[in-house]
N, C-alpha and C positions, 0 to 999 in steps of 0.2 A: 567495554568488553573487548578483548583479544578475539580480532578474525579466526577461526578454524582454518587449519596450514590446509596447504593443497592434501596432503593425505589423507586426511581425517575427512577432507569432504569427498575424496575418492572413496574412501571405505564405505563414509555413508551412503554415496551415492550406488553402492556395489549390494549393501546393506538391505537398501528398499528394492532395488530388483529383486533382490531375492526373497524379500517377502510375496512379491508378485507371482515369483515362480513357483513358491510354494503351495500358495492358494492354487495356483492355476494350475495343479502336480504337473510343472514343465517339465521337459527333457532338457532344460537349460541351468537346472540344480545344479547338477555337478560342474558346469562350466562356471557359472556365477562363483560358488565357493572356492572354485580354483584360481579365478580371477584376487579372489578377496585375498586368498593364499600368496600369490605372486605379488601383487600390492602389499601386502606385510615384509615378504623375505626382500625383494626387492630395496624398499626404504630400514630394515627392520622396525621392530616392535618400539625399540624408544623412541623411530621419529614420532608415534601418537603419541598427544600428548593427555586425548584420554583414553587409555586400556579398552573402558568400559561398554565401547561402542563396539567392540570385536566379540567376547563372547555374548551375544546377545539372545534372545529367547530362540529367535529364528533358528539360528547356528545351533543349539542346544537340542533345540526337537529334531533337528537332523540327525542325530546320533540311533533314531531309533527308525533311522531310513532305509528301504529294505534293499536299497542297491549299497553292494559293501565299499564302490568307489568312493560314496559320495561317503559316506559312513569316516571311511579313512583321509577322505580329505579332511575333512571337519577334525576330525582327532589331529591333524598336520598343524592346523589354525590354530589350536589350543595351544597344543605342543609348542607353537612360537611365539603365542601371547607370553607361554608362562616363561620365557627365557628371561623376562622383565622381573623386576621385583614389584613393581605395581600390579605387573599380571597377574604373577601366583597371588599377592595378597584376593583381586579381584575374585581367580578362578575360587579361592579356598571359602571367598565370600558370598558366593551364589547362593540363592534360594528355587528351587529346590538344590542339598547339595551337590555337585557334579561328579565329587571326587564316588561319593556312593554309584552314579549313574556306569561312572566309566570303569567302575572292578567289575560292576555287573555284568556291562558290556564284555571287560575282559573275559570272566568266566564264560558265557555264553560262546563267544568266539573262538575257543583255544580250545574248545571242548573237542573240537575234532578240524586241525588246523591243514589237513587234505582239500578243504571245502574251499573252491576258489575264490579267490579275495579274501578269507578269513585270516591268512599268516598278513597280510597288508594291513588289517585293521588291526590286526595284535598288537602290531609290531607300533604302528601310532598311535596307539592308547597309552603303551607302555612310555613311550616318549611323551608325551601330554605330563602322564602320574607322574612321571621320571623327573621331569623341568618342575611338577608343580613344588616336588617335595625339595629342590634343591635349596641349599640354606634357607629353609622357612620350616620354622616347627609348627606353624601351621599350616603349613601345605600338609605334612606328613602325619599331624595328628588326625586330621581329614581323610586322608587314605590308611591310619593305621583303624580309625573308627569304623570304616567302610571293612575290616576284615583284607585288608588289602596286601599284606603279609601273606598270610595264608595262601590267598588269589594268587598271588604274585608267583608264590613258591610251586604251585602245581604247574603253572605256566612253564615253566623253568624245566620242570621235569620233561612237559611233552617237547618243547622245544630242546631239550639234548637228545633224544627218545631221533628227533631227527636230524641228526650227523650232520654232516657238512655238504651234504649231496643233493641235497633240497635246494633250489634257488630262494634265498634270501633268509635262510636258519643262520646264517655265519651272522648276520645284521642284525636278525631278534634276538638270540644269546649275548650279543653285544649291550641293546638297549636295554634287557632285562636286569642284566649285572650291572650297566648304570644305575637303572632305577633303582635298585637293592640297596645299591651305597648311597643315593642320595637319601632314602626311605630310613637308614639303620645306623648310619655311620655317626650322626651325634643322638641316637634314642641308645642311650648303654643297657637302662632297663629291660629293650627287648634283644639285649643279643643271646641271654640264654633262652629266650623261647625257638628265637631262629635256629640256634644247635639245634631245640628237643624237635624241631619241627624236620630236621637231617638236611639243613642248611648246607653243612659243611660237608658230608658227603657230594650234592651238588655242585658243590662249586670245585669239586679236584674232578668230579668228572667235566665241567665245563673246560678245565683247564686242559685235560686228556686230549680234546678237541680242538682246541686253539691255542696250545702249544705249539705245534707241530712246523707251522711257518709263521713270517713277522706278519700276516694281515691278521693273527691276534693278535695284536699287541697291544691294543686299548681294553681291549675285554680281558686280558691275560694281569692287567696291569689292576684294573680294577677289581678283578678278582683275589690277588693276591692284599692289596688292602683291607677286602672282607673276612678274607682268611687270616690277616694279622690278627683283629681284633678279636675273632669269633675262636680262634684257638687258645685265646688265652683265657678262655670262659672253663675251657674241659680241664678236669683235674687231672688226669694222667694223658701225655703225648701221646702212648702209644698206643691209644683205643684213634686214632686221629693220624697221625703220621706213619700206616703201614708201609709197607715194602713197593704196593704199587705207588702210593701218594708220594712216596720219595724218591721214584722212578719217573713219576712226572717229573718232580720239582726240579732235578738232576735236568730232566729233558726242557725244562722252560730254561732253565741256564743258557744250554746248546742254542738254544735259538735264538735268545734274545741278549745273549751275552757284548754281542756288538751294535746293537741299536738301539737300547735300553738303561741305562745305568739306575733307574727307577725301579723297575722290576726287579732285576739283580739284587740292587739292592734289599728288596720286600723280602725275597725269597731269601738269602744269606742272612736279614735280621731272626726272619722265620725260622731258619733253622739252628742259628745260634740259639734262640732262646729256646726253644725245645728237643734239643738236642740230648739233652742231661740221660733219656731212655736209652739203656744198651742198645735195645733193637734198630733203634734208630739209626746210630753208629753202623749196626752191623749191614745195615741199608744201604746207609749211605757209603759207603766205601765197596759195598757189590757193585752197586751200578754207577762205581768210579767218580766221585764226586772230587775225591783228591786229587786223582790225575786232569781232571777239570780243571779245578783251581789252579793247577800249578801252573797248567800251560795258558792261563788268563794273568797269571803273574807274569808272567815270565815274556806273554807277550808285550804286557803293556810297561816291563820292568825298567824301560830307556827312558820313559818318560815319568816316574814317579817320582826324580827328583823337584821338579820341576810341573806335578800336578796338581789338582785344584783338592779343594777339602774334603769334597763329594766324592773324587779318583782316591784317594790318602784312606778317608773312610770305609769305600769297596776292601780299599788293597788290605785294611786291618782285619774287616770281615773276613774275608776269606782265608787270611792266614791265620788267622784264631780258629777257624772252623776244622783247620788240618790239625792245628793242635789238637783240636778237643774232640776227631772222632779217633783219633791214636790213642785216648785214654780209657777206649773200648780193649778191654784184652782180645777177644776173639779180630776186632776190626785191625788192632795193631799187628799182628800175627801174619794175616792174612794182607795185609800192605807190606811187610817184613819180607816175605814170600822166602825166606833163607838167606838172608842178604843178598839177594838178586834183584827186588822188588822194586818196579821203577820208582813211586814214592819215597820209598827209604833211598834209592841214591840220588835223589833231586835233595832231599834235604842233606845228605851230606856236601853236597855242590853248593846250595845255600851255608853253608858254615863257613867254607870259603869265599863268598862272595866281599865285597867290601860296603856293601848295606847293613848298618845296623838292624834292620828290621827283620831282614832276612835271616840275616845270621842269627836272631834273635829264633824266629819260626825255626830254624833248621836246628838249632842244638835245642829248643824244648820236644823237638818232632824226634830229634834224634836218644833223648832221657824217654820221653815215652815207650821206643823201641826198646831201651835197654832195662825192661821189666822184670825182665826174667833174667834168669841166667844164664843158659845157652846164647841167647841173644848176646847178653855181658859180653861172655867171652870170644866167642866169634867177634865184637869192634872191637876190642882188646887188642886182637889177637892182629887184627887188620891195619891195626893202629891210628883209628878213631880216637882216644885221648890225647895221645898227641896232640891232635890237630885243635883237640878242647884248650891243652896247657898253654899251646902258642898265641889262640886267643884271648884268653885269660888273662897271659900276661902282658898282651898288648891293651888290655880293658881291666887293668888292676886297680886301677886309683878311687879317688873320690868322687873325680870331675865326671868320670864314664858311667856310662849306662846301666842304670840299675838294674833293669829287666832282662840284661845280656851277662850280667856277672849271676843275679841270682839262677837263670837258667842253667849257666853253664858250671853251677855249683853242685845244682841238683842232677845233672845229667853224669858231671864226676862221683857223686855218691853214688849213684847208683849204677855205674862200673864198676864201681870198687867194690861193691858187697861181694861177688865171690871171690875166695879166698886165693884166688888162681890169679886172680889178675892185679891184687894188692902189688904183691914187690914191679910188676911190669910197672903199673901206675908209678908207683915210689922212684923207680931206678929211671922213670921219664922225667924226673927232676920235679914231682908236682909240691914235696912241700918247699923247693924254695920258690914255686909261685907263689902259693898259697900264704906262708905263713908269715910273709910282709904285710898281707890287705887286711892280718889284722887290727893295724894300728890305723886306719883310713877307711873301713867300708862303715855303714850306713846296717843299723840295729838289723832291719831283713834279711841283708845281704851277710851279714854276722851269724846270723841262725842258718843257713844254709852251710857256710864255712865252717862254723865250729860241729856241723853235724859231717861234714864231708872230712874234715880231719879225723875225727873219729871212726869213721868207717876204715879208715885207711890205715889207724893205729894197733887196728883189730889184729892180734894176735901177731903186729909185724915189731919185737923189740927193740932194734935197730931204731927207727921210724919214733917209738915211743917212746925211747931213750934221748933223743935228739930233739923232740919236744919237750921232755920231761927237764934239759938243762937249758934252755932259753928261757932267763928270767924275764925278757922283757911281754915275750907269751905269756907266761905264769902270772906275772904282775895284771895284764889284761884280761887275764879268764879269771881272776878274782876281783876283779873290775865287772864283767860282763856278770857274773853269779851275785850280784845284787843289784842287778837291774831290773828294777820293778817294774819301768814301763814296758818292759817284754818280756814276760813268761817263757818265751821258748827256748830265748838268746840267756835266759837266767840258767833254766836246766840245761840247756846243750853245755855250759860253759863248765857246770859242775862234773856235767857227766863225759867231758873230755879229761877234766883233772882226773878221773877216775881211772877212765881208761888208760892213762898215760903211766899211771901209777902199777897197775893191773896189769900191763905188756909188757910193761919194764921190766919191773920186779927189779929195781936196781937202788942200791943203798944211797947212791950220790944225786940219783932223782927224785927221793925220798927227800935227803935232808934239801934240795933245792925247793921241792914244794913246803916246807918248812921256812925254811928261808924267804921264801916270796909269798909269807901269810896264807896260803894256800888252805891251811887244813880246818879253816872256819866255813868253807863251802861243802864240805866233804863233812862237815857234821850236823850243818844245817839240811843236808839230803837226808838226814836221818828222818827227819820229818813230813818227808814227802806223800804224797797222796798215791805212790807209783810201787809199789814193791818191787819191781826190779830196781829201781835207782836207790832206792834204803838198801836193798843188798850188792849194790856196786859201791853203797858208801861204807859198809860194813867192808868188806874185802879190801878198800882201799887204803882206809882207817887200820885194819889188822896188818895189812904191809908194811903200810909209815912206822907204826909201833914197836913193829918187830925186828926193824933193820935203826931206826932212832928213836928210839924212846927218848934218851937223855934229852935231846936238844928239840924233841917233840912236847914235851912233857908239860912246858907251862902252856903253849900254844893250844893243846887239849884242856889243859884246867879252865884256860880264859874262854875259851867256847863250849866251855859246859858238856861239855863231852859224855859225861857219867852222868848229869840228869838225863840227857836224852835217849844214852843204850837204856836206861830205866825205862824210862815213858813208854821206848818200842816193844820192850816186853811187857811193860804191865798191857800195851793194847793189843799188841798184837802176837804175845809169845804162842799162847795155844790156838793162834789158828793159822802162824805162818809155816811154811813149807820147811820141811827138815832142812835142807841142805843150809837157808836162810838161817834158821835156826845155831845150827851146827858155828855159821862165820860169825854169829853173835858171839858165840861162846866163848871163841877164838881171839876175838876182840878184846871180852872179859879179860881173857888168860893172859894178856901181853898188857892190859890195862893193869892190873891187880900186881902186877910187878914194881912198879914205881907205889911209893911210898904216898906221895900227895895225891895222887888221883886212886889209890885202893881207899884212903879216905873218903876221898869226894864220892866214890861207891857204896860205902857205908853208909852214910847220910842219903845217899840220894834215892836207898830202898829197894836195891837193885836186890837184895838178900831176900824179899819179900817178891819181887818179882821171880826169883829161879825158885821158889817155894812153889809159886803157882804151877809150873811145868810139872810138877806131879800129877797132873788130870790126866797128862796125854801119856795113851798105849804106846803109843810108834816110836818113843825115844828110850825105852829100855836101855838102850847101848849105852845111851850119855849119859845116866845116871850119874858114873862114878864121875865124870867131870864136871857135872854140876855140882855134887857133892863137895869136890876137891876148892871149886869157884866157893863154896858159899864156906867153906869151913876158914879159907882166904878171906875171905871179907870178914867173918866174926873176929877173926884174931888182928886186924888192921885196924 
């Protein structure tokens, strides 16, 4: 048999005094146990090599000792047994159980924590529970049986109830948020009880409190932990993240933004994910969370190239979070300030910088700003695209960055929607950036293009003319218009042939989309799920028609052209909108001219479809042209 180490015969020797003492109600209790104490922290708890000799019956009936010294030492001794994993198993294995003895104790004592020595025993109970529950689901199933949630959470209450001005509250609001996380953090089952219980209310007021300077920083840190998990129990943010809780959160930034990268962390994850509530947005940008951010970039911006994964990670946090509260309208507005705003010229400065990252954050910060249209015109006006196009065409290729083309796609369209700043855009040279990356960007970055050229062709002929004759464009956007692994890059590609046809209005842009197979895309939107794009193909189909029939004419027949104007009016003639209506008809009228395809309209029933248009009131007028269409078809 293995001697007992010197410790262990120390402990026991400390052990039976204090059974002496006991008996004999010494005043040498609390010395002995403090003895036992010093002998544990001293060697710690793994030099024993058996636990079971530290909580022992003695130690245990002490807890119900009417001096609160000895009281709280005893809860110190536990508290360092269970730093062991042998301890906690021991402590969680007592008979009678302990974990029930000591919520009792706790409630008892917290009940009115003015009472001297009773914030000292709180406070090492809670440390005891705290160690018992750490990685042991039986430590914690012990104290959650014990009703110790519950306990725990009233505690918590009176302990904020007393600020920071009390000696030793800043240390119980410490220990108590440990225990919580040691008690909740792997039970998932109880975190919606903890919300119903107004957990999380607690804990942003603990945060209000030990925000303020870094001696919260372990309580701040552990808080926001409990707060990750427990906010993602609540179905909507903003019954959870008010104006004040996001007024803290801004403030744990400020303070821990340099000692911290753990917290930062929590709170930036935190707020990315629950960010999606307006209100939120509208919070976070009052009490300046952007101009935070920027000047935490910006300070640490020398050293990011050359930062660690965890610095890489913050720095994408927080610049995605600038993105995604500028997609607040009231939040973007109000960071816009009139193009005065210090965030909107920070991100202009980021567009310039030579950071892909940044650049990346400053022209999606800078497309969010340009929502509206005053906004539009005002960078327009400043000459903000510019600085988009130069970019652009130093980031045109294959090889460059996806996330810096697609941004600064979507930031160019959405200048260009008002009509005001169309020719400035155009006369800045933007399609000959643009209309090289169609032969090299990457299906995403394709949908954003083919939608930014269209914005741009909007009503500008010149622009639509000068697309409309680049075969090798034409040849790609009927390339891109049967691209079935993307939906978007499919429509955007038709519905630029459309519009290019549509602006022009010009006979040798016509026969070019002829010529470069073009007009099987523009027949196939006949079919579309979209009623505006079936009347963009109607309109653009009656233009091809009306300026080349001849050399349009088989190109129509082989894309079935007259079963599908059919199909559209047998489904949708009497309940499409007149004007739709009207460029069908129009279509008819220039189709029913050519000999083969006024055929292909006879077979294809279209005579039974303008039959039907007798239902509807509201087209009196066109009687006589439907008439004239169908008396055309019977004689064909």
């Amino acid at each position: 048999m293995t001697a007992p180490s010197a410790v262990a015969l120390a402990l026991q020797t400390k052990i039976d005094d204090l059974k002496v003492a006991i008996e004999n109600k010494s005043e040498n209790v609390l010395r002995i146990v403090e003895d036992i104490l010093s002998v544990i922290k001293e060697n710690g708890i793994e030099s024993v090599p058996d636990v079971s000799i530290v909580p022992c019956v003695e130690l245990v009936l002490l807890l119900r000792w009417t001096s609160n010294d000895v009281v709280a030492s005893v809860a110190n001794v536990l508290a360092e047994v269970a730093k062991s994993a042998a301890g906690r198993e021991r402590l969680a294995t007592l008979q009678p159980p302990i974990a029930q003895q000591l919520v009792n104790l706790l409630q008892q004592k917290s009940s009115d924590l003015s009472v001297s020595g009773n914030l000292a025993v709180v406070t090492q109970v809670c440390r005891a529970l705290g160690n018992m529950c750490y990685e042991s689901e039986l430590g914690q199933a012990c104290v959650l049986d014990a009703e110790g949630l519950e306990v725990l959470l009233s505690v918590l209450e009176r302990a904020i109830i007393l600020g920071n001005d009390v000696p030793g509250a800043r240390t119980l609001r410490s220990v108590i948020i440990g225990f919580l996380l040691n008690l909740t953090i792997s039970q998932p089952d109880k975190h919606q009880k903890l919300v119903s219980l107004g957990g999380i209310g607690l804990l942003c007021k603990v945060l209000e409190l030990d925000c303020q300077t870094e001696d919260g920083c372990n309580t701040t840190n552990h808080t926001m932990v409990i707060l990750g998990y427990l906010i993602d129990q609540v179905s909507s943010s903003e019954t959870v993240l008010t104006e004040k809780v996001c007024q803290t959160l801004v403030q744990v930034l400020v303070t821990f933004s340099a000692s911290s990268a753990e917290i930062c962390e929590s709170v930036l994850e935190l707020l990315q994910n629950h960010a999606e509530d307006d209100g939120v947005k509208q919070s976070l940008a009052q009490h300046g969370l952007c101009q935070l951010l920027i000047g935490l970039v910006e300070k640490h911006r020398p050293l990011i190239e050359e930062a660690d994964d965890e610095t890489r990670h913050l720095f994408k946090l927080a610049t995605d979070l600038i993105v995604i509260i500028l997609n607040e309208d009231t939040s973007m507005a109000m960071l816009y300030g009139d193009g005065k705003g210090e965030v909107y010229k920070n991100m202009l400065q980021w567009v310039k910088t030579d950071n892909t990252d940044l650049q990346t954050t400053g022209v999606l910060a800078l497309g969010n700003f340009a929502r509206c249209d005053p906004h539009c015109m005002k960078m327009v006006e400043s000459g903000v695209h510019e600085h988009f196009l130069l970019l652009l065409k130093k980031h045109n290729g294959q090889e460059d960055d996806i996330r810096l083309q697609h941004a600064l796609l979507s930031a160019l369209r959405n200048l260009a929607i008002p009509t005001i700043n169309k020719p400035v855009i155009l006369k800045a040279g933007a399609l000959d950036v643009l209309t090289p990356m169609i032969n090299i960007c990457t299906l995403t970055v394709a949908f954003k293009l083919l939608a930014t050229l269209r914005m741009l062709v909007d009503g500008q002929d010149q622009a639509a003319e000068e697309l409309g004759q680049n075969s090798q464009l034409l040849r790609k956007l009927v390339e891109y218009s049967a691209a079935d692994c993307h939906a978007g890059v499919q429509a955007e590609a038709s519905r630029l042939l459309a519009w290019i046809i549509k602006n022009s209005r010009s006979k040798d842009v016509g026969a070019a989309v002829v010529q470069c197979s073009a007009l099987s895309p523009l027949v196939s939107m006949l079919c579309s799920e979209h009623a505006v794009m079936r009347n963009e193909a109607l309109l653009a189909l009656t233009l091809v028609s009306s300026t080349n029939l001849p050399i349009a004419e088989q190109s129509l027949a082989d894309s079935k052209v007259c079963a599908k104007v059919a199909d559209l009016l047998t489904q949708h003639g009497t309940s499409m909108e007149k004007p739709m209506l009207c460029n069908a008809l129009a279509l008819l009228g220039e189709l029913v001219l050519s000999d083969t395809l006024a055929k292909d309209l006879a077979q294809s029933g279209v005579h039974e479809s303008l039959t039907g248009l007798a239902t509807r009131k509201d087209i009196s007028d066109l009687d006589e042209l439907v008439s004239k269409l169908s008396t055309a078809l019977k004689t064909s």
